[in-house]
C-alpha positions as a Python dict, from the first residue, in 0.01 Angstrom:
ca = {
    (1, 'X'): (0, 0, 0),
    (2, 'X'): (-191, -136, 243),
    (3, 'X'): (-166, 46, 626),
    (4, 'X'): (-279, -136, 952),
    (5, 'X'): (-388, 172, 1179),
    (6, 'X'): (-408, 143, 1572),
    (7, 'X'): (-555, 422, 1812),
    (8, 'X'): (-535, 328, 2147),
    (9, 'X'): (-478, 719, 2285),
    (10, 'X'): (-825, 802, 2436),
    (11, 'X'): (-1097, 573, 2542),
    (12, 'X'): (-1174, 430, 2253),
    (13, 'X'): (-917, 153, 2099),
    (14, 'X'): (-952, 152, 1685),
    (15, 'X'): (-799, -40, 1442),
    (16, 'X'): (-827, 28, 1098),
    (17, 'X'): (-712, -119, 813),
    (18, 'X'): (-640, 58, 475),
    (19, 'X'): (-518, 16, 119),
    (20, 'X'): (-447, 344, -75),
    (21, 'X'): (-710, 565, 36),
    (22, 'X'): (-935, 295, 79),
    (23, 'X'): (-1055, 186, 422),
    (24, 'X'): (-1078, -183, 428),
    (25, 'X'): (-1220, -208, 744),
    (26, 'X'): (-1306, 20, 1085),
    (27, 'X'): (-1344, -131, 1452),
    (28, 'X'): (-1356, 53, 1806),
    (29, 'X'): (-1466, -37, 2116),
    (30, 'X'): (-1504, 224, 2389),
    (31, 'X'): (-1474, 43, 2696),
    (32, 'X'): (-1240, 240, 2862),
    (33, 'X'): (-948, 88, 2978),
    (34, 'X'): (-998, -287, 2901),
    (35, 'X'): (-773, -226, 2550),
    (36, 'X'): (-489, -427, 2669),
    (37, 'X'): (-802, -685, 2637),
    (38, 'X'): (-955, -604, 2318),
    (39, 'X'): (-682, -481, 2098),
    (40, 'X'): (-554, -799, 2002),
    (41, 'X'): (-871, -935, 1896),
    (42, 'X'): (-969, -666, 1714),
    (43, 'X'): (-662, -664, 1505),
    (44, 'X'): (-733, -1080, 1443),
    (45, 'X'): (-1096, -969, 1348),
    (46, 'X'): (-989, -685, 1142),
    (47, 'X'): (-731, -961, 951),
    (48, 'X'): (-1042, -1206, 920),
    (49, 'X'): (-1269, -1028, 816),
    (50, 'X'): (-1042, -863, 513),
    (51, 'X'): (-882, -1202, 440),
    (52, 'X'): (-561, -1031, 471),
    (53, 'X'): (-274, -1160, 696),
    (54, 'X'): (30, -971, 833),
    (55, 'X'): (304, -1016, 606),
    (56, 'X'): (58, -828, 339),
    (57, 'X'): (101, -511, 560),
    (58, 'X'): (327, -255, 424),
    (59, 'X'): (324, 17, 706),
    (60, 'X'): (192, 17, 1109),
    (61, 'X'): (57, 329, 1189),
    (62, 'X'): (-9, 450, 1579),
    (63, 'X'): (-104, 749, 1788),
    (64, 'X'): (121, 845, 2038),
    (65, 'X'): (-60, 879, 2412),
    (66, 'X'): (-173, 1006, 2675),
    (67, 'X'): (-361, 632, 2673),
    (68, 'X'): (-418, 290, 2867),
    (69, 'X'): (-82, 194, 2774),
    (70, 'X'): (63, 511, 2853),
    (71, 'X'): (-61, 649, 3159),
    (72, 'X'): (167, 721, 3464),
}
């Protein structure tokens, strides 16, 4: 099963991108509060750089905030 990961709950945005218990691939950035800017791109890098595309993910995986998308 393969398992595209997302962290955006602190300062630094993640994406991750497993299959079984292997991780594929590992990106953050910790440029607080720009990840409405740099998630998206990391998620297309992540997908590059595995040669994997969407439809081959089985499960999305998040954290839940406080965050930059989830502050008052």
């Amino acid at each position: 099963m393969k398992i595209l990961a997302i962290d955006t709950s602190s300062k630094i945005c993640g994406v991750t991108i497993l299959e079984d218990n292997e991780v594929l691939i590992n990106l953050s950035n910790d440029d607080e509060k720009t990840h409405s800017v740099k998630l998206m791109p990391m998620i297309d890098e992540a997908f590059k750089n595995t040669n994997l595309s969407l439809d081959e993910i089985s499960l999305l995986a998040c954290c839940t905030g406080p965050g930059s998308f989830t502050r008052c």
